[in-house]
LONU-737827 format. One line per 3 residues: their letters; for each residue x, y, z of C-alpha. Coordinates in steps of 0.02 Angstrom, whole numbers, padded with zeros to 5 digits, always signed. Each point is the difference from the previous one (the first is absolute). Example, Ala and Ser with C-alpha at 12.3 -4.5 7.8 and 13.67 -1.06 7.14 Angstrom:
AS> +00615:-00225:+00390 | +00069:+00172:-00033;
//
This chain:
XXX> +03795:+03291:-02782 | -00146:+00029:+00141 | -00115:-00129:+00045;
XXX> -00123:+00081:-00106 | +00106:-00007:-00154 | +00042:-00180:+00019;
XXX> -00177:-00083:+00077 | +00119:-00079:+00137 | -00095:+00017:+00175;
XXX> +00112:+00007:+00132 | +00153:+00082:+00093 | +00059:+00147:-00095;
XXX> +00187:-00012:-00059 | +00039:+00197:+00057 | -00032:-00044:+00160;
XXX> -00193:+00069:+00004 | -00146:-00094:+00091 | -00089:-00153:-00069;
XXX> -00148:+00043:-00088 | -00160:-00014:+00110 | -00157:-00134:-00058;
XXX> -00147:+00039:+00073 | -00084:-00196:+00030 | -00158:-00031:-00100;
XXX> -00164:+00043:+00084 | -00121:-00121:-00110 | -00157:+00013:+00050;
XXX> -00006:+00186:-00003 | +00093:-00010:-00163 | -00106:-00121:-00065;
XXX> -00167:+00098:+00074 | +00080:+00165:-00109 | +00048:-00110:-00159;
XXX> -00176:-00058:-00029 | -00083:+00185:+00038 | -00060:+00001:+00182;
XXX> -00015:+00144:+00057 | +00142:+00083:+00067 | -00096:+00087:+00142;
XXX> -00047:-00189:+00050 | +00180:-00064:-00040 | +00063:+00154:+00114;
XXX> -00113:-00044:+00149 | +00033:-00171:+00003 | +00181:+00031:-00031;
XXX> +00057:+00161:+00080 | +00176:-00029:-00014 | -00001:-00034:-00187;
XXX> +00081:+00131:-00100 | -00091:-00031:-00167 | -00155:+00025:+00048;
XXX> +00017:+00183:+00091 | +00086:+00038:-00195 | -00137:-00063:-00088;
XXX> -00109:+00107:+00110 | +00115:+00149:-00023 | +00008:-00007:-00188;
XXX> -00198:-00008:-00004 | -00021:+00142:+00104 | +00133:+00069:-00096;
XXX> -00092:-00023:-00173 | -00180:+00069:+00064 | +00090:+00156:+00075;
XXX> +00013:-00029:+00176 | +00154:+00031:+00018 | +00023:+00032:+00179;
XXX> -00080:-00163:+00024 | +00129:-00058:-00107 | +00116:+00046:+00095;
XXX> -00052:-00069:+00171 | -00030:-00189:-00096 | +00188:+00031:-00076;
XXX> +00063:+00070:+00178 | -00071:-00159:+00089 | +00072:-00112:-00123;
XXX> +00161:+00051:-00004 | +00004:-00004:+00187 | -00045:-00177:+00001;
XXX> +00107:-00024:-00131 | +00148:+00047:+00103 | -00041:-00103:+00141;
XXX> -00002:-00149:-00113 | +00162:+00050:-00089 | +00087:+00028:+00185;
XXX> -00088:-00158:+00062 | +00123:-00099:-00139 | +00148:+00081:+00029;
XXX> +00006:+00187:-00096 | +00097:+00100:+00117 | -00049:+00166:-00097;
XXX> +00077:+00013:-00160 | +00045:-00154:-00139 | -00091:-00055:-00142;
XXX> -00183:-00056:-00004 | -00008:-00077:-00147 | -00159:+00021:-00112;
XXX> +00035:-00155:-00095 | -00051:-00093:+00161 | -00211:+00021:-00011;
XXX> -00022:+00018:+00183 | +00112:+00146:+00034 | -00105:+00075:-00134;
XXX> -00159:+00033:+00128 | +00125:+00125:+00096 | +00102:+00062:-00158;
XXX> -00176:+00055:-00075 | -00045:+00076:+00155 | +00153:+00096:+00022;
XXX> -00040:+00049:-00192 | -00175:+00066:+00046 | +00043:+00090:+00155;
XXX> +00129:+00117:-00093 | -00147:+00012:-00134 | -00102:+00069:+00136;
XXX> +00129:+00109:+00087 | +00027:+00074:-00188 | -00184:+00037:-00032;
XXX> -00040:+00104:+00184 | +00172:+00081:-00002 | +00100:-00093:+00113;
XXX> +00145:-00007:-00125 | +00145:-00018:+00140 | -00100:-00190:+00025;
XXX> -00019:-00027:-00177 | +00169:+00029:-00026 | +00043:-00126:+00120;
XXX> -00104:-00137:-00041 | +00063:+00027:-00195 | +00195:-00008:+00076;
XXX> -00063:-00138:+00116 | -00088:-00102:-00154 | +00137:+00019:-00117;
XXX> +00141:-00062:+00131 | -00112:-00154:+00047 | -00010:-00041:-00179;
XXX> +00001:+00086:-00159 | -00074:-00122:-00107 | -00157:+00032:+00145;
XXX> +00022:+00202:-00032 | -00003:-00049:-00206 | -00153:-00129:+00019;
XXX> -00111:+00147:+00081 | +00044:+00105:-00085 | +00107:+00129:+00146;
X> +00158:+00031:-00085;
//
């Protein structure tokens, strides 16, 4: 049984790393949750993943998609300076389950999107291998598997 499969959060019996929880960013959160928007949320907050997705799937849904992709590039970036900041050393699970890992995890998800739709398939690949080992259940929410 994985930690997905049983909902425990923690130390992975087969010897794999912990799962990594990104901490809750509230106000930004908060700012995104009641519909500021996410330009606003993104200049304020910079390093918060959920708003450069929410960007990136807008962009995304009006066409621009290589505007997409720099939103989704910049929050994936941030994304994994936040996930190394609290411990990821490169590979483990980032659990979608956890709502603040979901800012990166979506972002991740839109860059791949991106890479798929100008032709950059080698990075879409990646960032669909890279979704799906970080979590499936995040792959099977946005629809990437």
């Amino acid at each position: 049984m994985s930690v997905h499969d049983s909902g425990m959060v923690g130390r992975d019996l087969l010897g794999g790393p912990p799962p990594t929880l990104l901490p809750d960013e509230g106000e930004p959160r908060e700012m995104l949750e009641r519909g500021d928007d996410p330009a606003a949320v993104a200049a304020r907050y910079p390093t918060h993943s959920a708003a450069w997705a929410a960007l990136a799937d807008a962009a995304f849904a009006r066409g621009a998609v290589v505007e997409s992709y720099a939103y989704a590039r910049v929050g994936y970036h941030r994304g994994l300076d936040a996930l190394r900041r609290n411990g990821w050393k490169g590979h483990g699970p980032v659990p979608w389950s956890h709502e603040p890992n979901r800012g990166f995890l979506r972002s991740l998800n839109a860059l791949g999107r991106a890479a798929e739709a100008i032709g950059e398939t080698d990075e879409a690949d990646r960032c669909r291998t890279f979704l799906a080992d970080s979590d499936p259940q995040a792959a099977a929410a946005l629809g990437a598997d």
